[in-house]
C-alpha positions as CSV (number, residue, x, y, z in Angstrom):
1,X,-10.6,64.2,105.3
2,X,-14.5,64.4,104.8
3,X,-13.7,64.1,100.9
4,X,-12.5,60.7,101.3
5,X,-14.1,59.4,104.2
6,X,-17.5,58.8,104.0
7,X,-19.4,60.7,107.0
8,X,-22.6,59.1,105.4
9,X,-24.3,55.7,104.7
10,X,-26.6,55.4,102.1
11,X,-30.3,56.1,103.1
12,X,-33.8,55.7,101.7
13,X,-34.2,59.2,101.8
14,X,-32.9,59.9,98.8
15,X,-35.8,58.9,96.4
16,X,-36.8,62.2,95.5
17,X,-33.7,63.4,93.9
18,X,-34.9,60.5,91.3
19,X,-37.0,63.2,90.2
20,X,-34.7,66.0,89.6
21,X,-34.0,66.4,85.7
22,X,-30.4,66.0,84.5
23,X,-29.6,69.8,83.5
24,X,-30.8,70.9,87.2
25,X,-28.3,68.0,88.4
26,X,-25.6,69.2,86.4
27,X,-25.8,72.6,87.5
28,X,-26.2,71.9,91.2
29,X,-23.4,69.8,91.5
30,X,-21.1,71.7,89.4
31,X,-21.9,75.2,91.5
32,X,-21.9,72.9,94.7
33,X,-18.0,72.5,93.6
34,X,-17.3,75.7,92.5
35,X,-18.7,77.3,95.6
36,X,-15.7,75.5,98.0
37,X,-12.8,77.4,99.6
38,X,-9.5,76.7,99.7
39,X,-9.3,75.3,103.3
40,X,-11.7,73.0,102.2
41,X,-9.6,71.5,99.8
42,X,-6.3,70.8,101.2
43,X,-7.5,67.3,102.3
44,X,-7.4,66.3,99.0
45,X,-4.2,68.2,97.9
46,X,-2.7,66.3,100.8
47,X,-4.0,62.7,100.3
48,X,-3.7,62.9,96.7
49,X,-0.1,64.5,96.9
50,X,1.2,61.6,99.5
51,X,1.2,59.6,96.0
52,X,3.8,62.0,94.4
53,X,6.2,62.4,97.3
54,X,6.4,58.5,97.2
55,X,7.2,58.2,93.6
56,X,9.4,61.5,93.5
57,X,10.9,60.6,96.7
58,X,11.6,56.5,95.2
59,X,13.5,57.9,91.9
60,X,15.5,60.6,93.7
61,X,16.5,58.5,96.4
62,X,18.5,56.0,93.9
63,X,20.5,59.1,93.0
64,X,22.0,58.9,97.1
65,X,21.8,54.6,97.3
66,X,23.8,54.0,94.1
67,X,27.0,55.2,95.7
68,X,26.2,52.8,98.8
69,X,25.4,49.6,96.3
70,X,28.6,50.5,94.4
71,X,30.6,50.3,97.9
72,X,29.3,47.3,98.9
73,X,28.8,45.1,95.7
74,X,31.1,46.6,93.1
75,X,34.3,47.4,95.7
76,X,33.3,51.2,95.4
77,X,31.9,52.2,92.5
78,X,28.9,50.7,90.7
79,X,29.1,50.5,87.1
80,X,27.7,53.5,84.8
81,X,25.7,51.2,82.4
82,X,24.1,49.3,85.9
83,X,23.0,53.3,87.0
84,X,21.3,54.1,83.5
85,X,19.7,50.8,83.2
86,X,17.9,51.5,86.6
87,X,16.8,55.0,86.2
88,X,15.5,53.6,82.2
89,X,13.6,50.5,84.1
90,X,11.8,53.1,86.4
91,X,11.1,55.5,83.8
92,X,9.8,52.5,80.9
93,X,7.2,51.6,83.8
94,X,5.9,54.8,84.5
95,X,5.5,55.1,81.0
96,X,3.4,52.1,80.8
97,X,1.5,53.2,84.1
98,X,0.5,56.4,82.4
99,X,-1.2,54.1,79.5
100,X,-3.0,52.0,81.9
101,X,-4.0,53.7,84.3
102,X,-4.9,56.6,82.3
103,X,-7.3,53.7,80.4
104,X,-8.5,52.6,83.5
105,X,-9.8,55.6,85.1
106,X,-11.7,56.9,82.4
107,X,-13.0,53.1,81.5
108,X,-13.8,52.1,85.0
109,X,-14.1,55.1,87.1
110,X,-11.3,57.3,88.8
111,X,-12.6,55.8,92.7
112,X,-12.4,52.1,91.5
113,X,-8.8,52.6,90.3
114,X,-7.3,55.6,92.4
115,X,-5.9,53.4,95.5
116,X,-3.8,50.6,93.2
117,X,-1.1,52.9,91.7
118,X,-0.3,53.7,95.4
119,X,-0.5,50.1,96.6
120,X,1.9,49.4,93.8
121,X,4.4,51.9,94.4
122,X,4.0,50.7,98.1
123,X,5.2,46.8,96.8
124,X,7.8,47.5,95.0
125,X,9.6,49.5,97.7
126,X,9.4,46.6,100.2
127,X,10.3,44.5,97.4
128,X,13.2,46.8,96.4
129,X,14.2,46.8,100.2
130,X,14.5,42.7,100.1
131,X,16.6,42.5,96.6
132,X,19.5,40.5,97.8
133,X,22.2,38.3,96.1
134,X,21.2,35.2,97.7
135,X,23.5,32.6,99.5
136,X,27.0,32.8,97.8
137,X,25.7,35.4,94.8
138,X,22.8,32.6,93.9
139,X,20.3,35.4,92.7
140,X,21.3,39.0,90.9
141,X,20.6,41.9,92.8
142,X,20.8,43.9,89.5
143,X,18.0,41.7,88.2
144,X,16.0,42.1,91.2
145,X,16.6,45.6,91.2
146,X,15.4,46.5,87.8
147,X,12.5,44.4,88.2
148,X,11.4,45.9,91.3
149,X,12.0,49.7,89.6
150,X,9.9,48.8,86.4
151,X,6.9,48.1,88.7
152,X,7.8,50.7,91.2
153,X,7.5,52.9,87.8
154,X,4.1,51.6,87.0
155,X,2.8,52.6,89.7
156,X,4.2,55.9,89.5
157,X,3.0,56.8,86.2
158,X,-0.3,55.7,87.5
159,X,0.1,57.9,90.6
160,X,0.9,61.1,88.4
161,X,-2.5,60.6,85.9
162,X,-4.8,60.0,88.3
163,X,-3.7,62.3,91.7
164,X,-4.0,64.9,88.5
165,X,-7.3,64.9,87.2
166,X,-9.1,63.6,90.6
167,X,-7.8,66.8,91.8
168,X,-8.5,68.7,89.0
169,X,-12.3,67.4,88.6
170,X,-12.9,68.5,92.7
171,X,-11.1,71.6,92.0
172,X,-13.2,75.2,91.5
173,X,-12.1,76.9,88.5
174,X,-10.8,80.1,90.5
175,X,-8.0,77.4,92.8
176,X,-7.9,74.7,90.1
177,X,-4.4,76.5,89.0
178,X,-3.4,76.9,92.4
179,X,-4.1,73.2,93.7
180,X,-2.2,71.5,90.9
181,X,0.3,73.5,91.2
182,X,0.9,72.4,94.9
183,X,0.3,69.0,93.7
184,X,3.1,68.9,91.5
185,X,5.2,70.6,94.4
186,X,4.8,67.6,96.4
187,X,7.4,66.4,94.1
188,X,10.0,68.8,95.4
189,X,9.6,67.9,99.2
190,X,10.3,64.0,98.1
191,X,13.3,65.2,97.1
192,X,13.7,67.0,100.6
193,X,13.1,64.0,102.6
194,X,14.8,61.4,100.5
195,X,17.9,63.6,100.9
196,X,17.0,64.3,104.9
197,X,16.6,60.7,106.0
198,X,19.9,60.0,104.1
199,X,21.7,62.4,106.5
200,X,20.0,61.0,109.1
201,X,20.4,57.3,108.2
202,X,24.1,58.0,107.7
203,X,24.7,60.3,110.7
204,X,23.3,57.6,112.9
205,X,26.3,55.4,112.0
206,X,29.0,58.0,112.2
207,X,30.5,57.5,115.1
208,X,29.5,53.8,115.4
209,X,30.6,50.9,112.5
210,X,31.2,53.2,109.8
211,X,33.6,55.2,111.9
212,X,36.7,56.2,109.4
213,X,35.3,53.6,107.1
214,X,36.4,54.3,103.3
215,X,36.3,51.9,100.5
216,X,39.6,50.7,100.7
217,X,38.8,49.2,104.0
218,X,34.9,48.5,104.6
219,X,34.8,44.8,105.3
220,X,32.4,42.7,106.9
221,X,31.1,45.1,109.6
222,X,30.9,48.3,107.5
223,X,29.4,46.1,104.6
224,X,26.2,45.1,106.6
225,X,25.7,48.7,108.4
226,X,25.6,50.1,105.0
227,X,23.6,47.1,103.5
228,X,20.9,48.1,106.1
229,X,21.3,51.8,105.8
230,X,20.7,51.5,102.0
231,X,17.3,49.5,102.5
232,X,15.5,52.0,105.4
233,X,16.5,55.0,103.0
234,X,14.6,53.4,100.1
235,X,12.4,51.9,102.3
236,X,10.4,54.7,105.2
237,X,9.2,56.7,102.6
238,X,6.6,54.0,102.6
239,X,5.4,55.1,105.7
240,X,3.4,58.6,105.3
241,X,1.9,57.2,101.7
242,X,1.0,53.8,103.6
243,X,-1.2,56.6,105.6
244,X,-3.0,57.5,102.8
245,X,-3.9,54.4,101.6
246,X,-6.8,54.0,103.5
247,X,-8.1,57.4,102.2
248,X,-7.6,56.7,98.3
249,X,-9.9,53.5,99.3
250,X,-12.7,54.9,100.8
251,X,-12.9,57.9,98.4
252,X,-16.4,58.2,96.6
253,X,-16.1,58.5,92.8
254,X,-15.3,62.2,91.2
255,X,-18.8,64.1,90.7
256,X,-17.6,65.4,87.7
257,X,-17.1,61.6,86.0
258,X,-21.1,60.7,87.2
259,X,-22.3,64.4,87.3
260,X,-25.6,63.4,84.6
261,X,-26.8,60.5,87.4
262,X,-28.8,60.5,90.9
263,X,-25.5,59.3,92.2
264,X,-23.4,62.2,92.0
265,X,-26.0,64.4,94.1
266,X,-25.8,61.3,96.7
267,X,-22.2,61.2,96.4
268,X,-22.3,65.3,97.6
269,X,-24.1,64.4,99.9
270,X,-22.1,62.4,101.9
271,X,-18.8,64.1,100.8
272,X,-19.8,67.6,102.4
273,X,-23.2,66.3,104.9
274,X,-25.3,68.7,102.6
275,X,-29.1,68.6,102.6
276,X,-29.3,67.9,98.9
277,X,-33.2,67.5,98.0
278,X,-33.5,71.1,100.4
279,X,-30.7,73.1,98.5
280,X,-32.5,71.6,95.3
281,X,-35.5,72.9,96.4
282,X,-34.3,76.7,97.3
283,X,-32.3,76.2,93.9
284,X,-35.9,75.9,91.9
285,X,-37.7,78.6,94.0
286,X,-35.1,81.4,93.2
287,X,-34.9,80.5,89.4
288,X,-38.8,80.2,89.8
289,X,-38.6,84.0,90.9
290,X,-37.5,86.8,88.3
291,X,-35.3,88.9,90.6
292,X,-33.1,85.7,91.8
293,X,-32.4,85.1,87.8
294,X,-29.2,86.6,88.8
295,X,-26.5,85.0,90.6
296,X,-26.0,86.7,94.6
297,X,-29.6,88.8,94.1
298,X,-31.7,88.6,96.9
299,X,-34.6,87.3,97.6
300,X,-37.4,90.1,97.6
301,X,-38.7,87.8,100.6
302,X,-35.9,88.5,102.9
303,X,-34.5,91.8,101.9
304,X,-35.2,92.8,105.1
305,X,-32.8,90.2,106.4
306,X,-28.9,90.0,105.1
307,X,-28.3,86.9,106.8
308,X,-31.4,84.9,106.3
309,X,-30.2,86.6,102.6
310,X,-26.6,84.9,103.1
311,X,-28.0,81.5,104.8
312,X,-30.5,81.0,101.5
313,X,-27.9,81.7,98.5
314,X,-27.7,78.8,96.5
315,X,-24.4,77.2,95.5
316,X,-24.7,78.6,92.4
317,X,-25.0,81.9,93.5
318,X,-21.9,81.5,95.6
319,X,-19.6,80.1,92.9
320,X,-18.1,81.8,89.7
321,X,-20.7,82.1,87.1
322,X,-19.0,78.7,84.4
323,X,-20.3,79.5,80.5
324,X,-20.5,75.6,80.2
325,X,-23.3,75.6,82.1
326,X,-25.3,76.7,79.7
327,X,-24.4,73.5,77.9
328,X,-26.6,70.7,78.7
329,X,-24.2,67.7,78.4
330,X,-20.6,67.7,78.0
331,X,-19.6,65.6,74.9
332,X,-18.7,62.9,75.1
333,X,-21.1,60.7,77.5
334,X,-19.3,57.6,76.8
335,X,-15.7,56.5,75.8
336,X,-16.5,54.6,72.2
337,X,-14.6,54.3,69.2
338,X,-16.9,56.4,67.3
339,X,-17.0,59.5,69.9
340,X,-13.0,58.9,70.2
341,X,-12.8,59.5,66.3
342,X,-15.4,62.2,66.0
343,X,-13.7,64.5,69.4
344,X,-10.1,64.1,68.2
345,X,-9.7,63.1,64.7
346,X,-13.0,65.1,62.8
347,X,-12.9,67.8,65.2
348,X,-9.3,68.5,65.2
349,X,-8.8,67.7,68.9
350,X,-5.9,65.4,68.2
351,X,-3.6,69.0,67.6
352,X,-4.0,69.2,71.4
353,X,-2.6,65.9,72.6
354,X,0.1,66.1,70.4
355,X,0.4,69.5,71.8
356,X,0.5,68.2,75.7
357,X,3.1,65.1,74.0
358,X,5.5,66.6,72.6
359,X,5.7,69.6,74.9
360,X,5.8,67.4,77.8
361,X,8.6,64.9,75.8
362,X,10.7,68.0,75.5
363,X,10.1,69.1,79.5
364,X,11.7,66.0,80.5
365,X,14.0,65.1,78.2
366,X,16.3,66.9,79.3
367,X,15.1,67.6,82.7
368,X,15.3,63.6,84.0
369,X,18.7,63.4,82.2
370,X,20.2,65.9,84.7
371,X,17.8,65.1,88.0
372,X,18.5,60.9,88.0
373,X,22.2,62.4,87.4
374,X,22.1,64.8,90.4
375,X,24.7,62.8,92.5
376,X,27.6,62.3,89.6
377,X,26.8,66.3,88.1
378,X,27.2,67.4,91.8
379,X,30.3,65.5,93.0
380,X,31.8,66.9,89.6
381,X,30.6,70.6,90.9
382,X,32.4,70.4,94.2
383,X,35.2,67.9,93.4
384,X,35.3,67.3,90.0
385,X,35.4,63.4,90.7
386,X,32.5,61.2,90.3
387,X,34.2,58.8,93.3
388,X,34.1,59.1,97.0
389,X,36.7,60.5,98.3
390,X,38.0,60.2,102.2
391,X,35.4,58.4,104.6
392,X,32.4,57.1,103.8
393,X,29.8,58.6,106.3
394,X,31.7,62.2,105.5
395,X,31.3,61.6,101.3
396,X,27.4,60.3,101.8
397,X,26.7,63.6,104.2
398,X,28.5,65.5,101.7
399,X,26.3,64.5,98.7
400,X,23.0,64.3,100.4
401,X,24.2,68.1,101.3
402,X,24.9,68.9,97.9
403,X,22.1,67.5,96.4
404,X,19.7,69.4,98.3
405,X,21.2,72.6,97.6
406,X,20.9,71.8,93.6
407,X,18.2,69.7,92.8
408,X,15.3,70.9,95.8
409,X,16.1,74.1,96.1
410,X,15.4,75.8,92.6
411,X,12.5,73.2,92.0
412,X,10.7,75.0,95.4
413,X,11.5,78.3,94.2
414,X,9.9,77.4,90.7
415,X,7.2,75.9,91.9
416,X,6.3,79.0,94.4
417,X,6.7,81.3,91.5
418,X,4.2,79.5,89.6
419,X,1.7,78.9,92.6
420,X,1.3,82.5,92.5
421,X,1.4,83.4,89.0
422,X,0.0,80.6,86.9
423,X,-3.9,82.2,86.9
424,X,-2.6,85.7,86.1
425,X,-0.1,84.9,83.5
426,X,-1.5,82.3,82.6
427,X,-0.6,78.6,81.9
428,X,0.8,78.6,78.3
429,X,2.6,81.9,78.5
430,X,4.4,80.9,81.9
431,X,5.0,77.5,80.0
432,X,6.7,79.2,77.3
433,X,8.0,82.0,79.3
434,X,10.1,78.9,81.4
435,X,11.5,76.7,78.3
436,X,12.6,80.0,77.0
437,X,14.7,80.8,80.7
438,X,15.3,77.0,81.0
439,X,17.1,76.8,77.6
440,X,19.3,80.2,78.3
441,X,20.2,79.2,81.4
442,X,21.5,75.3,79.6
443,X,23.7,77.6,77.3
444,X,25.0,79.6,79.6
445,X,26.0,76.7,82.1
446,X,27.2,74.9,78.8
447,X,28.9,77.2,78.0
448,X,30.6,78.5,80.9
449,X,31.7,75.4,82.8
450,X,34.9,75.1,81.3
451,X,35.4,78.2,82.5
452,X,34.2,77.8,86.1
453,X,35.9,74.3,86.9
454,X,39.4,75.7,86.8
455,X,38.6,77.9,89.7
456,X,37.7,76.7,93.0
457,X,35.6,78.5,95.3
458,X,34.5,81.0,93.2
459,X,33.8,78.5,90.9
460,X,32.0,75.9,92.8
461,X,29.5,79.1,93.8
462,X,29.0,80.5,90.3
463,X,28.1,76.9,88.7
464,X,26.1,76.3,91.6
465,X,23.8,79.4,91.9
466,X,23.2,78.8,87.9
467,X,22.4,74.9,88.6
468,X,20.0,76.1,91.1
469,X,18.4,78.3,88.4
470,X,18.4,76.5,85.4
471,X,16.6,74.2,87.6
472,X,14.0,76.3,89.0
473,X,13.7,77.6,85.2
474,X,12.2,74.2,84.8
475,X,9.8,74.1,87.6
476,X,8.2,77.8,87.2
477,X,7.8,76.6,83.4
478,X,7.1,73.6,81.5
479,X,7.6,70.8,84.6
480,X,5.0,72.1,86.4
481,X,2.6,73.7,83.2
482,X,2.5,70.4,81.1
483,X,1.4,68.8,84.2
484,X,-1.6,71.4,84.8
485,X,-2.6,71.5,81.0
486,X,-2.6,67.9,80.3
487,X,-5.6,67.3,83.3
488,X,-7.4,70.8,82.1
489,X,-7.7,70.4,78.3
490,X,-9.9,67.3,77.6
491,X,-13.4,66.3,78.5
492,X,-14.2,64.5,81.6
493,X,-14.7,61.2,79.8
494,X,-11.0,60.8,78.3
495,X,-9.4,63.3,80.4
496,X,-7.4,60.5,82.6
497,X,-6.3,59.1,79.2
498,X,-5.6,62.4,77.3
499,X,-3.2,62.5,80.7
500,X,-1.6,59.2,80.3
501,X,-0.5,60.0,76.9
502,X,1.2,62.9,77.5
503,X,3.0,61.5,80.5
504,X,4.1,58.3,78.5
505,X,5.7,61.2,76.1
506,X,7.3,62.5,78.6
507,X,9.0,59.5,80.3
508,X,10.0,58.5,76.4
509,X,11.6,62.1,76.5
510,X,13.7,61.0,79.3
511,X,14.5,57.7,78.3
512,X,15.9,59.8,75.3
513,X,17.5,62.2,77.2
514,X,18.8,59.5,79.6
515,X,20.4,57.5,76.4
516,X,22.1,61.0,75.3
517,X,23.8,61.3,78.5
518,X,24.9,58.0,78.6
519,X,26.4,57.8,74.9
520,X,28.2,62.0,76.0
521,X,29.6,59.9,79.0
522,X,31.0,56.4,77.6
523,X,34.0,55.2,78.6
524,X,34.4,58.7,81.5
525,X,33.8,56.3,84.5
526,X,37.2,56.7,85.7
527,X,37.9,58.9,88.7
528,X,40.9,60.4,86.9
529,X,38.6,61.6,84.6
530,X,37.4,65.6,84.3
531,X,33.9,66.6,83.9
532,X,34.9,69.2,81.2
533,X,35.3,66.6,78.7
534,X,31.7,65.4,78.2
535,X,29.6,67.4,80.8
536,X,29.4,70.8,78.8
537,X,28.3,69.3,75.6
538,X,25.7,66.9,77.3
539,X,24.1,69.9,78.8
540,X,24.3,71.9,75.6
541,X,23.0,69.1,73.4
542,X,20.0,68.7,76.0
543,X,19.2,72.2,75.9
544,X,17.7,71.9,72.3
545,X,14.6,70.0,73.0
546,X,14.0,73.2,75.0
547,X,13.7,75.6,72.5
548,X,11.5,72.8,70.4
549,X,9.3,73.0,73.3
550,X,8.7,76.7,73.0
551,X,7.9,76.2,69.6
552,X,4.9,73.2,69.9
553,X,3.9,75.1,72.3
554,X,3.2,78.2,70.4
555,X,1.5,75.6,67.7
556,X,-0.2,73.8,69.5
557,X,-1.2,74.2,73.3
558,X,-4.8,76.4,73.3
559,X,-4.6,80.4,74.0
560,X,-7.8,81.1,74.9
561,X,-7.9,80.8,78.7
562,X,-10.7,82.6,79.1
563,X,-14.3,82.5,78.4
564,X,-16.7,84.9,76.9
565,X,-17.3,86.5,80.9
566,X,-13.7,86.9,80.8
567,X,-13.2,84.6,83.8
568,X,-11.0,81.5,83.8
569,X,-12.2,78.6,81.8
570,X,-13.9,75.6,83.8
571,X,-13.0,71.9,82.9
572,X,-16.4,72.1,80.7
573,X,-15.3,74.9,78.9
574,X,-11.8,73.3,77.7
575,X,-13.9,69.8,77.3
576,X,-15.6,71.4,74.6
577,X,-12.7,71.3,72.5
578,X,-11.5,73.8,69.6
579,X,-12.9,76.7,68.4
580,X,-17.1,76.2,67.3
581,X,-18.4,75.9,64.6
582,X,-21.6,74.4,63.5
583,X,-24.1,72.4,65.8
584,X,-23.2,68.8,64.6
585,X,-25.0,65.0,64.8
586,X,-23.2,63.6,68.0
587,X,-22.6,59.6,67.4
588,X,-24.3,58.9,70.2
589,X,-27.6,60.6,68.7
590,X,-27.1,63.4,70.6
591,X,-27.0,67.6,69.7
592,X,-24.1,68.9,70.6
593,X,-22.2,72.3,69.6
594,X,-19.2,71.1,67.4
595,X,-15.7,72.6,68.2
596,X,-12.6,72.5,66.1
């Protein structure tokens, strides 16, 4: 954990790096981070990935304690409009978190605001944990509930912004693809464990109180063991983020966001112990000599010794050569109104957040519709009944099951996909390339589930091997590329809020998509009643956002992934902007090359 725990204190030492000019800074430290390894980056994969399994592991969960709450408050089923309005309080507060937080880290710093989102997430699952009725119903545990979700959502729009870019702005260009893509994985395996500590939870009290328990006869005793069970499955996911939280406290502040100031060469110094002022030093001496103008050529000094050769190369010699090094700031310096209108709104900037907005909108529109659904769409797969049927601990197994197999599943094998493609194909093609697959495979389950539900086993395999699918269509594609692009495209100083943006887009998406459902499945509560009568057309009608998706991406998401060397573009490169043009008056009274 050397990233986030400081191995250093600050020194006196330090006073001649005062005198180091700004470019030689820039350069230094940018090389220093392009020269890392993948094992040296885990850490913060890890630590900043904790914060995603909490929030993915927080929403999904609800899908598996609904069916608990409804058997113990609502004599076993709890009411349709009481699910959506949960799952909408979540998502409203995430979308809010993306705003804020995305404000806050590029106004204040990404260190001085990385460790609240997860200390908020943190609160309101105790707090959800403690909802109760009161003494003879004196308090709503609805109201409590939904209070508790819209700041557990805060926090989780928060989480997803931040964890993004910090990791993002430590990331070398060659793994940046890579590491985000993991990042967005740790989703998936909240998923995993929310559904693994339900069978667990459950499984415990088998063959104890809830014992041939169903809901025509769970009183008193059965009541309480699932009142508890309920709170320690929403509540020990706490526990491995509550580990983390010492980390996102102590972390030092992204080089990236201070990279033109002493601080950021201090800053690498204590991340990684590096001798700063000496590296500097050997830095100046091999541009000072004509043959070490080249990145990896030795020194003429110590030809005659490879590894005193190997043991001098510079950082920058060690790291992919980055074009935007050549550029000696990276607009803009400061987040004003005036740079804010002359990067997005006279440059033409603005096409790419409402790129990253509406692509994202469309990714989880329909996406979130289906995923805070996964209990009542899979109950209808295997027994076409949205209630439980026989004993309690056997119908809570049963779904946790079932919701592994469809939900998890196809979002690991669309993430893998991706971890291993995303730099070769590149992001916007594989972005594409999935809302085209994700909106085939919506028709053809559409489609074909009247079909399927009137046979049985053959059925039940068929729908579920497209579920799993359609749903990893989604996570090799757009789930995973529109969070990568959205932390790549803008500059360093409004990157956390370019973020935010286009995640609030996307939790309005699902809101949307969230509504559609639950107008397609009015008045369908009853366990008499047949998915085949609203489920096909919900999934159909949600497949259209799908194909829009494909087509603002095509408009609007950059191209050019590469740079001039033909290598993968850094963050400076994409901070740039648009295509240039012609050198342009920067407000700050700066010379900068203008983009469009």
């Amino acid at each position: 954990m050397a990233i986030f725990w400081s191995r250093h204190v600050w020194s006196n030492g330090t006073s001649g790096l005062e005198e180091i000019p700004e470019s030689k800074r820039r350069k230094y430290i940018l090389g220093k981070i392009e020269s890392k390894s993948w094992s040296g980056q885990i850490n913060m994969v890890v630590v900043s990935g904790l914060g995603l399994f909490l929030g993915s592991y927080s929403i999904f969960s609800l899908n598996l304690i609904i069916p608990i709450l409804g058997i113990i408050y609502f004599e076993g089923n709890m009411p349709f409009k009481y699910q959506i309005a949960l799952n909408l309080s979540t998502l409203a507060g995430a979308s809010f978190g993306h705003i804020i937080f995305g404000y806050l880290g590029d106004r204040f710093g990404r260190r001085t605001t990385y460790g609240i989102p997860l200390s908020v997430i943190i609160m309101a699952n105790f707090g959800l944990t403690m909802s109760s009725t009161g003494l003879y119903g004196s308090m709503s545990l609805i109201g409590w509930l939904l209070a508790w979700r819209t700041v557990l959502g805060v926090g989780i729009g928060g989480e997803m912004s931040l964890s993004a870019v910090i990791c993002a702005e430590y990331a070398p260009t060659r793994l940046r693809g890579k590491m985000l893509t993991a990042l967005s994985a740790c989703q998936a395996s909240g998923q995993v464990v929310a559904c693994v500590v339900t069978l667990i939870v459950v499984a415990s009290q088998q063959r104890g109180t809830l014992k041939e328990s169903t809901t025509l006869n769970c009183h008193t005793d059965c009541k309480r063991a699932l009142d508890s069970a309920w709170r320690v499955i929403a509540g020990v996911g706490v526990v491995p983020a509550a580990l983390a939280l010492p980390f996102r406290f102590t972390t030092l502040e992204s080089p990236r966001f201070i990279v033109n100031s002493r601080r950021a060469l201090l800053d690498i110094q204590r991340y990684w112990g590096e001798d700063v002022e000496r590296e500097m030093e050997m830095e100046m001496e091999h541009q000072a000599q004509p043959s070490s103008n080249i990145p990896g050529t030795p020194n003429p000094r110590t030809t005659h010794d490879n590894s005193e050769v190997a043991s001098m190369e510079t950082p920058l010699a060690r790291s992919v050569s980055v074009q935007s090094l050549d550029i000696e700031h990276e607009y803009p310096l400061s987040m004003s109104k005036a740079a804010l209108q002359q990067y997005f709104w006279a440059e033409g900037n603005i096409r790419t957040i409402i790129g990253t907005s509406l692509t994202w909108a469309c990714t989880d529109l329909p996406f979130y519709a289906l995923l805070l659904n996964t209990g009542r769409v899979t109950a209808f797969i295997w027994e076409r009944s949205a209630s439980p049927q026989g004993s309690i601990p056997s119908y809570l197994i049963q779904l946790a099951w079932q919701s592994i197999i469809v939900a998890p599943i196809g979002v690991v094998i669309g993430n893998g996909i991706t971890f291993y493609g995303v730099d070769s194909k590149g992001r916007r093609n594989t972005q594409m390339t999935g809302f085209v697959l994700a909106f085939l495979m919506s028709i053809i389950i559409g489609t074909s589930f009247k079909k399927f539900s009137t046979l049985s086993g053959l059925g039940t395999g068929v729908m579920t091997i497209l579920y799993i699918l359609g749903q990893a269509a989604f996570s090799f594609g757009p789930s995973t590329t529109t969070y990568i692009l959205s932390a790549e495209l803008y500059p360093t100083r409004y990157r956390c809020i370019g973020h935010g943006i286009s995640g609030a887009f996307g939790k309005l998406g699902a809101i949307t998509g969230l509504l559609i459902f639950g107008y397609m499945n009015q008045n369908h509560d009853s366990e008499t009643r047949n998915a085949d009568s609203w489920l096909p057309y919900s999934i159909l009608v949600l497949s259209f956002p799908l194909l829009c998706g494909f087509v603002f991406t095509l408009l609007w998401i950059p191209g050019a992934e590469h740079n001039s060397k033909g290598e993968i573009k850094s963050l400076e490169d994409w901070g740039v902007g648009r295509a240039p043009s012609e050198r342009t008056t920067r407000p700050e009274g700066r010379q900068r090359v203008r983009y469009r």
